[in-house]
PADOPA-823144 format. One record per residue: x negated, y, z of N, C-alpha, C, O in turn. Coordinates in nm, 3 decimals, always signed. Layout:
BEGIN
<<X, Y, Z>, <X, Y, Z>, <X, Y, Z>, <X, Y, Z>> ...
***
This chain:
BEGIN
<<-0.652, +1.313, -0.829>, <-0.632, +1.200, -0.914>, <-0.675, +1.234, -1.055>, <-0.622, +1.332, -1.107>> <<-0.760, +1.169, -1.119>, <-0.781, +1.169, -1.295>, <-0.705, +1.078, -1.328>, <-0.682, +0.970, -1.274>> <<-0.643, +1.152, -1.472>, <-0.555, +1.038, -1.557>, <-0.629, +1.071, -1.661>, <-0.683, +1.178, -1.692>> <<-0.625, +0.919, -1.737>, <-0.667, +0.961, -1.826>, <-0.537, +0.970, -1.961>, <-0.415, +0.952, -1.962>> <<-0.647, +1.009, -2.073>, <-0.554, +1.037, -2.197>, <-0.427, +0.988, -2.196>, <-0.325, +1.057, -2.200>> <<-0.434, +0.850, -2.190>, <-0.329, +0.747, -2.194>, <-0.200, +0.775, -2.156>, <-0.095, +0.800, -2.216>> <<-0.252, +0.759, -1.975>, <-0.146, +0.784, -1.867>, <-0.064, +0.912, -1.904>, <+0.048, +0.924, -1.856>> <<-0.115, +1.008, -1.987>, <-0.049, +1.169, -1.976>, <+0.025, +1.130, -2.143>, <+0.142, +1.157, -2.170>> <<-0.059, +1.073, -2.224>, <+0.066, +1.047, -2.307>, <+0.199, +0.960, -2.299>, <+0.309, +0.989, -2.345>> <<+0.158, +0.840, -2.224>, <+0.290, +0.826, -2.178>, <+0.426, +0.908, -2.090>, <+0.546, +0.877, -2.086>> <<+0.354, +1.020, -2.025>, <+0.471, +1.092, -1.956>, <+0.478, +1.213, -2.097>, <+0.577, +1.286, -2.097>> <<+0.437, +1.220, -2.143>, <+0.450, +1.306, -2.294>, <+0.580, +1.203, -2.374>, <+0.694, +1.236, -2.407>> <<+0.525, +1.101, -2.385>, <+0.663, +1.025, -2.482>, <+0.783, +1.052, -2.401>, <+0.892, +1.096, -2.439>> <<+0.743, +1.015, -2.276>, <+0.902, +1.024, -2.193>, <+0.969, +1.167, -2.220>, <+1.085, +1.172, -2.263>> <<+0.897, +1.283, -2.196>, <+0.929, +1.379, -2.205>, <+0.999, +1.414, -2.326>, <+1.115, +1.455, -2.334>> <<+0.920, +1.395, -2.417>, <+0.997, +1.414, -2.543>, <+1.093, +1.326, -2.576>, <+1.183, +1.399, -2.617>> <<+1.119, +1.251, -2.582>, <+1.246, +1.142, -2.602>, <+1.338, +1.207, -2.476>, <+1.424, +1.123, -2.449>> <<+1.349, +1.306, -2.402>, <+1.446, +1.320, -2.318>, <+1.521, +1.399, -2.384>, <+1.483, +1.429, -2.498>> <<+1.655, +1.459, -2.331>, <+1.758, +1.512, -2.431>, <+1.765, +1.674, -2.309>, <+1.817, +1.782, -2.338>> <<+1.704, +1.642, -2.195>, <+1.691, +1.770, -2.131>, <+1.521, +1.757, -2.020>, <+1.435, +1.670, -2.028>> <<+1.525, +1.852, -1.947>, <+1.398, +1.897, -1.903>, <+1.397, +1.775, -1.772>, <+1.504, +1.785, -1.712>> <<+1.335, +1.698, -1.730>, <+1.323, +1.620, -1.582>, <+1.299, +1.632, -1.507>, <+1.207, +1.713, -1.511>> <<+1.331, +1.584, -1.348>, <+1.200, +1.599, -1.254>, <+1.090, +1.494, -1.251>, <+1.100, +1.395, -1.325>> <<+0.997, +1.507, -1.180>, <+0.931, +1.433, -1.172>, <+0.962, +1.319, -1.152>, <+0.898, +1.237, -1.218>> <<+1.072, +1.262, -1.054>, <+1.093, +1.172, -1.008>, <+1.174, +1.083, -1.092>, <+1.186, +0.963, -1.068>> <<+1.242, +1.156, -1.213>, <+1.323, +1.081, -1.318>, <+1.205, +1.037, -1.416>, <+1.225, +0.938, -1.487>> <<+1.077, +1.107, -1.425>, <+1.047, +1.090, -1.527>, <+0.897, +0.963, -1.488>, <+0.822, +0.912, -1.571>> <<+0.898, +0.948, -1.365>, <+0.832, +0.824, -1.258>, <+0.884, +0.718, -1.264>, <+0.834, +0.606, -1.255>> <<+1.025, +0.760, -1.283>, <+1.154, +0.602, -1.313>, <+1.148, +0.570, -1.447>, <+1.138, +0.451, -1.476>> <<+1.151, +0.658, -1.540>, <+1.135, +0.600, -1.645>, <+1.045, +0.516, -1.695>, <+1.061, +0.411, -1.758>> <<+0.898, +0.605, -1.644>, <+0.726, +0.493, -1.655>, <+0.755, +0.391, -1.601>, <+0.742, +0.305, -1.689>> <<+0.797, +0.331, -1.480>, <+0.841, +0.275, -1.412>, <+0.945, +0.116, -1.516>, <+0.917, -0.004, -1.520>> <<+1.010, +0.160, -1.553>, <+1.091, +0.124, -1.578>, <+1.095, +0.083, -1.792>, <+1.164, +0.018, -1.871>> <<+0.986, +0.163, -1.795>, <+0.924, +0.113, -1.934>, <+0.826, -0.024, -1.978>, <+0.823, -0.098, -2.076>> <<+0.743, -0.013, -1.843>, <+0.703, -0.100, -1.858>, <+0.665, -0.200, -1.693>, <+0.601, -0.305, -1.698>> <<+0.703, -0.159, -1.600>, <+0.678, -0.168, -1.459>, <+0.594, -0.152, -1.410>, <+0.567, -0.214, -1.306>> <<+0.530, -0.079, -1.454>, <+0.366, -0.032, -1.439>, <+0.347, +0.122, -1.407>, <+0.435, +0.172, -1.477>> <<+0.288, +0.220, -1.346>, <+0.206, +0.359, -1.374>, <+0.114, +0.355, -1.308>, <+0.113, +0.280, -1.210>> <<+0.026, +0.422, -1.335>, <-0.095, +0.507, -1.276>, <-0.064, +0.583, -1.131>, <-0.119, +0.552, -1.026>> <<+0.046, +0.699, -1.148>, <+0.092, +0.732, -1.079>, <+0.137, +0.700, -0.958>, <+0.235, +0.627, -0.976>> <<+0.115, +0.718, -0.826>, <+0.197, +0.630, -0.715>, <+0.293, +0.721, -0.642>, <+0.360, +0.673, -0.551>> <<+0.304, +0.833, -0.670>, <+0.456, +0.895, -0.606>, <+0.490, +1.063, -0.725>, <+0.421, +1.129, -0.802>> <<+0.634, +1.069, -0.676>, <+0.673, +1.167, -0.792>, <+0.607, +1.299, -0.759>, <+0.589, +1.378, -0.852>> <<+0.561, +1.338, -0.607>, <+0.424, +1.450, -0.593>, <+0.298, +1.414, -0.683>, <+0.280, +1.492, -0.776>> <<+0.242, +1.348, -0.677>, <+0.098, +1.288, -0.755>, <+0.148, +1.338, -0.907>, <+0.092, +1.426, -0.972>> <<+0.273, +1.256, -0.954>, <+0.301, +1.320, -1.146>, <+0.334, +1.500, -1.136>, <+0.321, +1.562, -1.242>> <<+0.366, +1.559, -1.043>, <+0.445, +1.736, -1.024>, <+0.312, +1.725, -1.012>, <+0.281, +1.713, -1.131>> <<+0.212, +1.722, -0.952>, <+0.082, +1.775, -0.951>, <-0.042, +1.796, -1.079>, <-0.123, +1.885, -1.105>> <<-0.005, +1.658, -1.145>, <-0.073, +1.638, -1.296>, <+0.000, +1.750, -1.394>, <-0.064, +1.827, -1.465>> <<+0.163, +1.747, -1.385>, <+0.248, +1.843, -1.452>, <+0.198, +1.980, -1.452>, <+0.152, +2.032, -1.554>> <<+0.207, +2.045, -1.330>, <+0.151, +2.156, -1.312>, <-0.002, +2.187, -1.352>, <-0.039, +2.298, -1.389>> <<-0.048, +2.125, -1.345>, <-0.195, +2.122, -1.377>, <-0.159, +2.149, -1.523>, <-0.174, +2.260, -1.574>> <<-0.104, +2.031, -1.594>, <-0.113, +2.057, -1.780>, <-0.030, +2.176, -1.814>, <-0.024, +2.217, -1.930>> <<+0.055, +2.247, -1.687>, <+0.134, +2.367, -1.710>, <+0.010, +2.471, -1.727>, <+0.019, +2.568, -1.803>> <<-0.080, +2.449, -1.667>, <-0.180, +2.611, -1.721>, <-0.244, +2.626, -1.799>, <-0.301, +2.731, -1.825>> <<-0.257, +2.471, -1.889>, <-0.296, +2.461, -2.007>, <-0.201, +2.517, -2.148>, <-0.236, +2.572, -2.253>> <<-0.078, +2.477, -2.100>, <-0.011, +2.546, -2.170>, <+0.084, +2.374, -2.278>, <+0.151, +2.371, -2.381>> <<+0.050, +2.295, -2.208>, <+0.100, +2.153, -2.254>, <+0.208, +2.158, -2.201>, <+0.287, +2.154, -2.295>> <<+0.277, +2.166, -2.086>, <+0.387, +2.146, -2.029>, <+0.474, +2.277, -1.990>, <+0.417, +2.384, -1.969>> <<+0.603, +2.265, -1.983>, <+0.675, +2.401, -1.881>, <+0.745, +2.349, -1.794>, <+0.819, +2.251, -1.792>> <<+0.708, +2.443, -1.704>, <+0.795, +2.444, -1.584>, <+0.916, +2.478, -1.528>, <+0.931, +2.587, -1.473>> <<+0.997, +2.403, -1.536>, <+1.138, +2.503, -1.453>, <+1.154, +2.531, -1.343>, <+1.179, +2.450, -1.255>> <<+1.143, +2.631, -1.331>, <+1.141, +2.623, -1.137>, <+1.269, +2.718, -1.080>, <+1.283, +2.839, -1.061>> <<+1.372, +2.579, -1.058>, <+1.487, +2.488, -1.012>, <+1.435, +2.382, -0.910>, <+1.339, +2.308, -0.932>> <<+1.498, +2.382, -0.811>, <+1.507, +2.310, -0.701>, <+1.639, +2.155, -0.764>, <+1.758, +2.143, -0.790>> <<+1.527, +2.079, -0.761>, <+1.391, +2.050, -0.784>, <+1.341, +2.084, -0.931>, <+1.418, +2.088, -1.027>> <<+1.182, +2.112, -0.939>, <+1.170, +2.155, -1.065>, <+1.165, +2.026, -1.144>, <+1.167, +1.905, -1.124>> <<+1.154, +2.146, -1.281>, <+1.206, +2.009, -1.415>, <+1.095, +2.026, -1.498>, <+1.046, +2.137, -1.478>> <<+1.054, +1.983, -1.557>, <+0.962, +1.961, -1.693>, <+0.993, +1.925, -1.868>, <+1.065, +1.837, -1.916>> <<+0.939, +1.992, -1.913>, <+0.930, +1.979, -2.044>, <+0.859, +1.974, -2.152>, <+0.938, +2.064, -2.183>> <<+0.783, +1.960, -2.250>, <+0.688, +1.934, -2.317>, <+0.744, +2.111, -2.409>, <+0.856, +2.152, -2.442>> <<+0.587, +2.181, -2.424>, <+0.608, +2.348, -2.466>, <+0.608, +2.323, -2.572>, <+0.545, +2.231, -2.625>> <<+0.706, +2.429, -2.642>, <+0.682, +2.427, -2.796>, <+0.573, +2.533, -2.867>, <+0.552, +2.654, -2.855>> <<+0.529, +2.448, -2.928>, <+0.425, +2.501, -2.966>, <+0.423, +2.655, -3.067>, <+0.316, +2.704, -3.102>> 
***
């Protein structure tokens, strides 16, 4: 799947406006639920984009069953 810019800043706002780290699937409800709309069509497809921006060094990973996400500090 390509997302573009957009789609990844919106799970960036979510992220950051959270008060702790998410899973995917909270943070699918939230897009979801922001505007009733995503790109995304299941909470594997967003853990997959996540991980991906994890080796960039954009995101971290918690790996906790289930894992959680967070936006890295820079």
């Amino acid at each position: 799947m390509q997302t573009t810019p957009s789609d990844f800043d919106r799970v960036e706002g979510v992220l950051a406006a959270a008060d702790e780290p998410l899973t995917a699937r909270e943070i699918l409800a939230a897009l979801e639920a922001d505007d009733g709309e995503t790109t995304f069509e299941s909470p594997h497809q967003l853990a997959t984009v996540l991980g991906r921006r994890a080796k960039t060094g954009e995101v971290t990973v918690i790996a906790q069953q289930p894992y959680r996400y967070t936006i890295s500090e820079d």
